[in-house]
Structure formats: structure tokens, C-alpha cells
C-alpha positions in Angstrom: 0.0 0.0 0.0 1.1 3.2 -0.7 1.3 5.5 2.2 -1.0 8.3 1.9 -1.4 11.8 3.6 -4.0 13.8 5.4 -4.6 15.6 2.1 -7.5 14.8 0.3 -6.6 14.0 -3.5 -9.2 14.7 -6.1 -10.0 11.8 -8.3 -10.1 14.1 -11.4 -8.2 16.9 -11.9 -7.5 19.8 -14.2 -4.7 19.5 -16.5 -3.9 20.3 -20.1 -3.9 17.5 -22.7 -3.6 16.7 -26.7 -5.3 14.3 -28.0 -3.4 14.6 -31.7 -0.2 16.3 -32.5 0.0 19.3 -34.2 1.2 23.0 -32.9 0.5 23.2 -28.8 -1.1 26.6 -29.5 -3.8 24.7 -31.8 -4.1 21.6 -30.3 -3.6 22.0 -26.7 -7.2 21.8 -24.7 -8.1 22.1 -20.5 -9.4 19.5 -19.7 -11.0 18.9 -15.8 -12.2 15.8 -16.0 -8.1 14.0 -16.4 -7.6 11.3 -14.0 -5.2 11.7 -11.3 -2.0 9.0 -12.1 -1.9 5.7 -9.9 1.2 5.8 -8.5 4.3 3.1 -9.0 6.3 1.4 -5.7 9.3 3.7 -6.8 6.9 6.8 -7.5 5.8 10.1 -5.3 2.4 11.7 -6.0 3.0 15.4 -6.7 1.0 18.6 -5.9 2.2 20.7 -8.4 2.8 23.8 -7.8 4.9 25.4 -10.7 6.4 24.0 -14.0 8.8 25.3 -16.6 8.1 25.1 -20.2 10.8 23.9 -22.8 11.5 23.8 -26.3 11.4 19.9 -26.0 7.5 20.7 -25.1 7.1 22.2 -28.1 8.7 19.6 -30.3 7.5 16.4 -29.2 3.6 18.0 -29.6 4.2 18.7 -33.2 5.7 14.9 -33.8 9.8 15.7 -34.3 10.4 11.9 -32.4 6.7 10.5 -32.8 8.3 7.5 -33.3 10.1 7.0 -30.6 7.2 9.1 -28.5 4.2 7.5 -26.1 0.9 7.7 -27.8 -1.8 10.9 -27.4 -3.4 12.1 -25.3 -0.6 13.6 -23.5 -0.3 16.1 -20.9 3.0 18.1 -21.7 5.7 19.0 -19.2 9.0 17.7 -18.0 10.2 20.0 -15.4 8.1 20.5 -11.8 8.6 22.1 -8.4 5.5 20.6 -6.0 4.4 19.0 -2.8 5.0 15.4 -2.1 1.6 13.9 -1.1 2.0 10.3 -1.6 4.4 8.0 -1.7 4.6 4.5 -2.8 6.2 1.3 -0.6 9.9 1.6 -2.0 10.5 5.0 -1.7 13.3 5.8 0.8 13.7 9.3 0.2 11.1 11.1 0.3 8.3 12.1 2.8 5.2 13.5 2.3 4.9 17.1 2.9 8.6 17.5 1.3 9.0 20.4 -1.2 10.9 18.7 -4.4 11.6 19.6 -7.7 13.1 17.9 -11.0 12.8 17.0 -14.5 10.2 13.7 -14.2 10.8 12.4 -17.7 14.2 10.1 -17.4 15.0 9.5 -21.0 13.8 13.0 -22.6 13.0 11.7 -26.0 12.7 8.3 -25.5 8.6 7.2 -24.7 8.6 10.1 -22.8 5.5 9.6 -19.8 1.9 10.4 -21.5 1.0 12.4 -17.7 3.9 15.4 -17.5 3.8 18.4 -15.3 0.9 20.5 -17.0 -1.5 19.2 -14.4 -2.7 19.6 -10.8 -1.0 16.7 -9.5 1.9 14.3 -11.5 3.5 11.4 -10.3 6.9 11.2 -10.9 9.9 8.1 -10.0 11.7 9.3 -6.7 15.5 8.9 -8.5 14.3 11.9 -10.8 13.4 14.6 -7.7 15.5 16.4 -5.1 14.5 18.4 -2.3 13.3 22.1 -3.4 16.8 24.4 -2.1 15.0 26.2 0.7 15.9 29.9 -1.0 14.4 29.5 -4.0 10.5 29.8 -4.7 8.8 27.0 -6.7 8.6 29.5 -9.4 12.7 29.3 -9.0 13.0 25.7 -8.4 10.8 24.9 -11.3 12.8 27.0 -14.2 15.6 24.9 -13.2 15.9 21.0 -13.6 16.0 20.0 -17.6 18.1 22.7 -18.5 20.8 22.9 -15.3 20.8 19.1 -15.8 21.2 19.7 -19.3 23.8 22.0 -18.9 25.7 20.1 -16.0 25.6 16.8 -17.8 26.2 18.2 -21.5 29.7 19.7 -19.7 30.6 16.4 -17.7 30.1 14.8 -21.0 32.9 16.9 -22.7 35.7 16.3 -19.8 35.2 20.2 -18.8 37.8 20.9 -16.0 39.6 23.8 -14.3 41.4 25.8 -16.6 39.9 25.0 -19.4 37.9 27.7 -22.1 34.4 27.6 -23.7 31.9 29.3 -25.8 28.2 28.8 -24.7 26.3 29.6 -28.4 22.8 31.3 -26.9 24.3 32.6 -23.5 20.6 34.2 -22.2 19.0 30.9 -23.0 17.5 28.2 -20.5 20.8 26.1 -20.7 23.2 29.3 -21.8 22.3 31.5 -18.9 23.1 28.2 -16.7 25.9 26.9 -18.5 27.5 30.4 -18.2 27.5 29.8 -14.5 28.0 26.4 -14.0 31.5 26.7 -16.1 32.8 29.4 -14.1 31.4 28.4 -10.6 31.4 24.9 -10.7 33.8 23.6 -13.0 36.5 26.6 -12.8 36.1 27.1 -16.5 39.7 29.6 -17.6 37.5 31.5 -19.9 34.3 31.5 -20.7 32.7 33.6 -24.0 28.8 33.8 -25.0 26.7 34.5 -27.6 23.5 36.6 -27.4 21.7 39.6 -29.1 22.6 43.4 -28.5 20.2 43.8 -25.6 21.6 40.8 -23.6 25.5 41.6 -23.7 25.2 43.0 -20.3 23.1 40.2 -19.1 25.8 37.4 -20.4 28.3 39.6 -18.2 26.4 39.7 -14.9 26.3 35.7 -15.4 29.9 35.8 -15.6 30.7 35.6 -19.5 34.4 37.3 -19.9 33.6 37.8 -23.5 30.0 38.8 -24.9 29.5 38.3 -28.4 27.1 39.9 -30.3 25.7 37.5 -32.8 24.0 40.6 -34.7 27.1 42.4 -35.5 30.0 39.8 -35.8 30.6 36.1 -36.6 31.8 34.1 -33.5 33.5 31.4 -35.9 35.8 34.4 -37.3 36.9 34.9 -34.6 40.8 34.4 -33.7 40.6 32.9 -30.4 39.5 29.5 -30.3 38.0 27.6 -27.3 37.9 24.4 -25.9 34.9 23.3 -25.9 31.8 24.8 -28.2 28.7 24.0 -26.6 25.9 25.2 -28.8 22.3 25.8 -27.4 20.7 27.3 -30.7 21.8 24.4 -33.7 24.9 25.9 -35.3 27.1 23.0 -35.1 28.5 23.2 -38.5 29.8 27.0 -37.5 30.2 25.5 -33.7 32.7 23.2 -35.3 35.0 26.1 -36.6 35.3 27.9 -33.5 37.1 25.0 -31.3 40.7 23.7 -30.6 42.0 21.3 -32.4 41.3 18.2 -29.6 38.6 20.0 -28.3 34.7 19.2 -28.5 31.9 20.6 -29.8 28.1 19.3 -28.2 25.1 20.9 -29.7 21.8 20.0 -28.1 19.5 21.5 -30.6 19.1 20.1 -34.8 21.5 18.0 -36.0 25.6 17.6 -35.3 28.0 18.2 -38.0 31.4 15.9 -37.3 33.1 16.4 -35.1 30.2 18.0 -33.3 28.5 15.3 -31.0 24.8 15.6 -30.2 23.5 15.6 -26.5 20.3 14.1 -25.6 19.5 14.7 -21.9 19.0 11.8 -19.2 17.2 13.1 -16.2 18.3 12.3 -12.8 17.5 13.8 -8.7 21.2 13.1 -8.1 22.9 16.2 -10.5 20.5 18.5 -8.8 21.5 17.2 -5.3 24.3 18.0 -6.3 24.2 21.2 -7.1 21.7 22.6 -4.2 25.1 23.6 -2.6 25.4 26.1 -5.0 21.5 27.1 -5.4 21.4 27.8 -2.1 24.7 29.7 -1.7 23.6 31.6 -4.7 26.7 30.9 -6.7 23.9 29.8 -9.4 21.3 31.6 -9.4 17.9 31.2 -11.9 17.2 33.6 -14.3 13.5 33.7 -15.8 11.8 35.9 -18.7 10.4 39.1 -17.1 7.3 38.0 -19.1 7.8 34.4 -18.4 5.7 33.9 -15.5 1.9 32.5 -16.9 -0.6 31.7 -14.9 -2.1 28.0 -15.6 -4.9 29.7 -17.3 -2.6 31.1 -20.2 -0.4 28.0 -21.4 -1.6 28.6 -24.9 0.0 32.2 -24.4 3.6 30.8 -22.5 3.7 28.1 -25.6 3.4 31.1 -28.4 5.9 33.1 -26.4 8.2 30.1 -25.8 8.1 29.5 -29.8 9.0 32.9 -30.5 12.5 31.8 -29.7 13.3 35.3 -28.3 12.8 33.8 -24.5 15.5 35.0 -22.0 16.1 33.0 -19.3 12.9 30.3 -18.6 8.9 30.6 -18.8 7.3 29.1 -15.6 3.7 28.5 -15.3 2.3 29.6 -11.9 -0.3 28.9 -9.8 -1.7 25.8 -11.2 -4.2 26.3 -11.0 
């Protein structure tokens, strides 16, 4: 039996769902009558209280790895900061009442779960959550897990270490504005350069970019310095690829990789973010979300347009739900 709490857990709850693929602005509905999900042995029961949106969001609703994707109707959303309210028999580390937060789809393109974070309550495999840093709201804590696990695992995957030199392509992105940080703060990154657009220079610099590059006005690949490692958030590899040392890598994590650019596809995991709570809650990292980005649960269709607009600095977070 799974071991329940005082609350009292609606059997049907509001959340949004598609039925058939197709652009999230078209094909996204409310629906209040979506079961609440039954709960594994190694799964909590979540009262969601904020979740981020992604470009992944976008993409798997209009079919890029339908293949490899579960079956409509599915609720979109991967990332979630939330309540514990349930817990079932195996799980050690969790209570219920315990704030957590994390990205609840393990393998992000690979039968993805049809029940993701768009709803009033998600259940979710305890490996894939961490305790919610006590500084940071659940708006915070939400903008967070796919893309500082992104970011964190995308640079562990490249041997990044002390000393070393990189340029983040998309610097006041989801994963730039974190990969920024996490180079220099957690990984004692030499040098570390960024791209963005005029307005965001400054912003790249407060993050701790040395050099900001403005993507308007000059070609970072022209450039004479070279770095070690290229990570590109935006799908430039084949200009990514002119821009590194020789023995250095290139990782893009958006469109294809042009050799020797290698292509990273997240695996989602409670143990990165553990991991880095030190620094969330010393404020070494800090999260950095659109100054339009917060929507209530009401106006998904609105966050999804915005989010598509590609012009998103920082994270959109959808809050209260509902």
C-alpha cells in the first residue's frame, strides 16, 4: 500500500492535454475531468505547484520523435517544483509534505511519460526529484531541472575541467544562462565567452561571461581565439565546429551535429540536482527567468506562443496551477 497523507486527493483533476499532434497553441485543450495518475512502488504523487516550459515541449507535440514518442493524449511538461503527497512502498527518500523539484521524464526523447507536469497533480519516479533548495520559490525551483541538468551533464560529457575555455552559443537561454554559471562556478572554466543579441550583452556579463558576443554584429567562428569546448544551445554545429581547438569538443543539443560535433540528448536524474543545491542555495547559481515568463495555468496557450518565439530570456514558468 502506498502511504498516503491527510490531504484529500481529487479523483479528477484539471490539467492540459492533446489528443493529436499538431502545434500546442492549436491543439492543446483544458481539460477537468483527467484522471489523477496511480502511483508506481518507486513513484511520489505530486502537488504541483509550478512548472517550466521547454522547447522539448514544443517539439515532441508537433511529432519531431513520434516514433520513438508515447501515444496521445498527452499532458505536456518535464520539469516541476511541487508537494509530495503520496508515496509508494519503496521510496526511501522522500516524505510527504517535502518540497521537491526535478525533471520527471528520465529519458527526454525516448517514450517520454503520457502524464507530464501541465496538471494539478503528477507522479513522478523518486530517483528523478530532489529536495526544493530552501531559497528558492517553486517558481525558481521549477525554471531549473532540464536545462541545469542539461547544462551540468552536457559539460561532464565533454571532460570540462579547471582551466579550461568555452563558448556557450545562446548565452541568455534556459541552458546558456546556466551553462554560463555552472562553467565558471562549478567547473572553474579559464575562460568563458557567450553568444546573445545586443540587448543581452550585459546580461551574459552579470552571469559571468568574460567575453559577450554579439551575434548581430560579428561572426563568432571568425573569430581568432579558439576555445575548448563549443557548446551550442541554438543548432549551429557546423559553424560550432570552426570555433574550437584542435582536440577539443563541440556538443550541440539542438538540430543535427555536423562531425566532429557530438549531439546531446539529456537523461534526467535527482542526483545532479542534489548535487548542485550547494550552489542554489549559496547563490553561486542563481535562476534567471523571462520578465514576461511567468503565466498563470490559465494562459499556457499564451507561454507556448511566447516560448516559440524563440526570443525567450532565461525560462517561462507557469504559476499557480491552478
Amino acid at each position: 500500500m502506498a502511504s498516503d497523507s491527510n490531504v484529500a486527493i481529487p479523483s479528477k483533476i484539471k490539467a492540459w492535454v492533446y489528443a493529436e499532434r499538431g502545434n500546442p497553441v492549436d491543439v492543446l485543450k483544458l481539460d477537468s475531468e483527467v484522471r489523477v495518475p496511480e502511483i508506481k512502488e518507486d513513484e511520489v504523487l505530486v502537488k504541483v505547484v509550478a512548472a517550466a516550459l521547454n522547447p522539448v515541449d514544443f517539439k515532441r507535440a508537433l511529432g519531431f520523435f513520434k516514433d520513438i514518442d508515447s501515444p496521445p493524449p498527452i499532458v505536456p511538461g518535464y520539469d516541476v517544483a511541487g508537494v509530495v503527497v503520496k508515496i509508494g512502498d519503496q521510496v526511501k527518500k522522500f516524505k510527504v509534505g517535502d518540497e521537491v523539484y526535478g525533471d520527471i521524464i528520465e529519458k527526454a526523447v525516448d517514450h517520454p511519460k503520457q502524464h507530464g507536469t501541465l496538471a494539478e497533480y503528477t507522479a513522478v519516479e523518486e530517483r528523478l526529484l530532489a529536495l526544493k533548495p530552501k531559497n528558492l520559490s517553486f517558481v525558481e525551483a521549477a525554471s531549473l531541472p532540464l536545462a541545469i541538468e542539461t547544462a551540468y551533464e552536457g559539460l561532464e560529457r565533454t571532460g570540462f575541467s579547471p582551466g579550461k575555455s568555452i563558448l556557450v552559443l545562446g548565452g541568455a537561454g534556459g541552458v546558456g544562462s546556466l551553462l554560463i554559471q555552472l562553467a565558471k562556478e562549478v567547473f572553474g572554466a579559464s575562460r568563458v565567452a557567450a553568444t546573445s543579441s545586443t540587448g543581452k550583452l550585459d546580461l551574459l556579463k552579470s552571469l559571468g561571461a568574460d567575453l559577450a558576443i554579439d551575434y548581430t554584429k560579428e561572426n563568432f567562428e571568425d573569430l581568432q581565439e579558439k576555445f575548448d569546448v563549443v557548446y551550442d544551445t541554438v543548432g549551429q554545429s557546423e559553424r560550432a565546429v570552426r570555433a574550437v581547438k584542435e582536440g577539443g569538443s563541440v556538443l550541440t543539443i539542438a538540430g543535427a551535429a555536423t562531425p566532429p560535433a557530438v549531439r546531446f540528448i539529456l537523461t534526467s536524474a535527482g542526483s545532479v540536482l542534489e548535487k548542485l543545491n550547494p550552489f542554489l542555495e549559496s547563490q553561486k547559481i542563481k535562476p534567471l527567468i523571462d520578465p514576461k515568463g511567468t503565466f498563470p495555468f490559465s494562459k499556457v496557450l499564451e507561454a507556448f506562443s511566447y516560448l516559440q518565439t524563440g526570443r525567450v530570456t532565461g525560462k517561462i514558468v507557469i504559476h499557480p496551477i491552478p
